[in-house]
N, C-alpha and C positions, 0 to 999 in steps of 0.2 A: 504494500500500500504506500503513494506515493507522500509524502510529508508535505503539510501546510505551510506556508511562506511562515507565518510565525514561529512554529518548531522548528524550520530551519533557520531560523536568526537566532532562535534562544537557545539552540544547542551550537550553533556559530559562535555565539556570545559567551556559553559554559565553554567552551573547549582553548577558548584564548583568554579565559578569563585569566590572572594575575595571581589568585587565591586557589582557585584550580589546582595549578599549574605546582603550584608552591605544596601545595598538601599532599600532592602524588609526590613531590620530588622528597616530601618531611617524613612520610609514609602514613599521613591519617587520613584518614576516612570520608571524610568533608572540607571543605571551605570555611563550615561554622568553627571549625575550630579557632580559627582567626580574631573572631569577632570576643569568643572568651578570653583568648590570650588579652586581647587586648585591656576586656575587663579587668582581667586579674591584675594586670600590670598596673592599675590607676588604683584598683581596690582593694585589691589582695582579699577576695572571699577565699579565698581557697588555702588551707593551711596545714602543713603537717600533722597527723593525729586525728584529723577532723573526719566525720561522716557524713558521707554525701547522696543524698540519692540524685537522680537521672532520671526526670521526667521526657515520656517521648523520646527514648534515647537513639534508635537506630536512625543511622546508619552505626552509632556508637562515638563520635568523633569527641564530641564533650565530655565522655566518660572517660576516654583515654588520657585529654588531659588533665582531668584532676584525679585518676588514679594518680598520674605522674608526681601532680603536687601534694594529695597528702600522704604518699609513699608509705612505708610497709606497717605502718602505727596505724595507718588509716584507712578507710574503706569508702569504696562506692559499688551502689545499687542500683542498677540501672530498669528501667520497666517502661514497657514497649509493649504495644500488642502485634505487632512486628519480630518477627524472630531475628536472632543476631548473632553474626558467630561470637565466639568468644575474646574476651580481651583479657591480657593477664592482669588477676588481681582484683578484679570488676564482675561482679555477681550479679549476673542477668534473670529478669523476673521478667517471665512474656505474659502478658497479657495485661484486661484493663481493670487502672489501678482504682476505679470507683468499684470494683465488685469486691466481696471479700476475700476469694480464694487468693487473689494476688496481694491484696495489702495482708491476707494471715501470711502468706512467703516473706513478705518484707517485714513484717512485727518477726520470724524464724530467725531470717538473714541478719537482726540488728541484736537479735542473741542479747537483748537489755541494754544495748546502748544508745545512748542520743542519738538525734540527726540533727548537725550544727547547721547543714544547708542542704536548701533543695534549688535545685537549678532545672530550667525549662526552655527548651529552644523549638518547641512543639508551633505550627502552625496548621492547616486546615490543608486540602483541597483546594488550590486555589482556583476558582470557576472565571475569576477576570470581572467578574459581574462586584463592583461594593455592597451593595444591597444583602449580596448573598454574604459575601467573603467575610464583611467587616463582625457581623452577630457572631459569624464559627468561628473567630479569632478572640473576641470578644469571653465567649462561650469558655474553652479552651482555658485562654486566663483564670477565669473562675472556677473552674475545673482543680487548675494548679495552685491558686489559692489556699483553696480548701483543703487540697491535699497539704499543702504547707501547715497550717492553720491544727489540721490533725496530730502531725506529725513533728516539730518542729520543736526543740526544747526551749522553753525561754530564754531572751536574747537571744536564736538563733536566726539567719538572715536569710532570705529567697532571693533568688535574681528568673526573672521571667523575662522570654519576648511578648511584644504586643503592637498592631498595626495601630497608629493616628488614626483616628475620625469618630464616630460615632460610640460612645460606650466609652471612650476612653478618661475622660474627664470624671466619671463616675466610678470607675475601676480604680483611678488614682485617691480617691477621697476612701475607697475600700481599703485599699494599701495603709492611708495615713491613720485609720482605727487600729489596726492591727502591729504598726512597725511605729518605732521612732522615728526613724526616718525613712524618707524616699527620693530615691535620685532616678535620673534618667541619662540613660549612655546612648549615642549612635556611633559604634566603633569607626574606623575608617572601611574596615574590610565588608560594611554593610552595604550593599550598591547604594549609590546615592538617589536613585528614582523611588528606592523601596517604601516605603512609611514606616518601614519596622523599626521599634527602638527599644531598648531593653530597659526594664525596671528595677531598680536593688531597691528590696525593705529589710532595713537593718535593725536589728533588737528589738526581735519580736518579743509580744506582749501577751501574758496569755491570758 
């Protein structure tokens, strides 16, 4: 089947991409990995010793790098309802994490201990269409929220993505109930067309 002028631009556009290019050559998995580096490098969420879960993890690229950063004192848990091969170090839970049998895997996997951060780089289907796109993005947030909110020992911190526009103004006044603070990143590795920008709430509240 012959490919539509726009899948061949956007795969023209993936395959020279800058971040692409960089992540096959680093060996990770994604492009997103870029966008955390960056975070991390300004905020340092991610720290030795600390517990991570991995919301929406596959392809896995985020999980690889804060296995790296909180190295062998520390864990991450990744949950997908996407299967994933394995990463050393990183404890994959497939399936979805509002049902219980996956969050009972992840209450298993934490063997009694905290989760200092949950991190989310989860986005929708995108249809092209805002109308649709903006609610399942929206949606998503709230989804990861929650699971923070669950899961997250006091004072521990979330970093989410989330599209500009409708919902978002009210999703950040959700964030400001729940965290001391909130900041907003748009790394550089983000394309600059996108509207995605990531959200940290630090010192959660419980």
């Amino acid at each position: 089947m012959a490919r539509s002028k726009s899948s061949r631009e956007w795969l023209e556009r993936h395959v020279n991409d800058e971040y692409v290019q960089r992540a096959q050559a680093d060996g990770y998995r994604s492009r997103a990995v870029y966008k955390l580096l960056e975070i991390q490098q300004r905020d340092q969420l991610i720290r030795p010793g600390q517990v991570v879960v991995d919301l929406g993890a596959a392809p896995g690229g985020w999980s690889q790098v804060a296995q790296t950063l909180v190295a062998d004192k520390g864990a991450v848990i990744a949950l997908d309802i996407l299967p994933m091969d394995a990463i050393t170090g990183v404890t994959i839970i497939e399936g979805d994490f509002r049902e219980q049998q996956p969050f009972d895997k992840l209450r298993e996997a934490l063997n009694g201990r905290d989760v200092d951060l949950v991190i989310s780089d989860m986005a929708p289907n995108l249809s092209g269409m805002a109308t649709v796109d903006q609610p399942r993005s929206i949606y998503l947030c709230e989804l990861a929220l929650d699971f923070a909110v669950q899961t997250l020992k006091p004072g521990g911190n979330f970093l989410t993505k989330i599209f500009q526009g409708e919902g978002f103004d009210a999703y950040m006044r959700q964030l400001r109930e729940k965290f001391a603070s909130v900041v907003t990143r748009k790394p550089q590795s983000s394309r600059s067309k996108s509207s995605e920008v990531y959200l940290i709430g630090r010192d959660f509240r419980v």
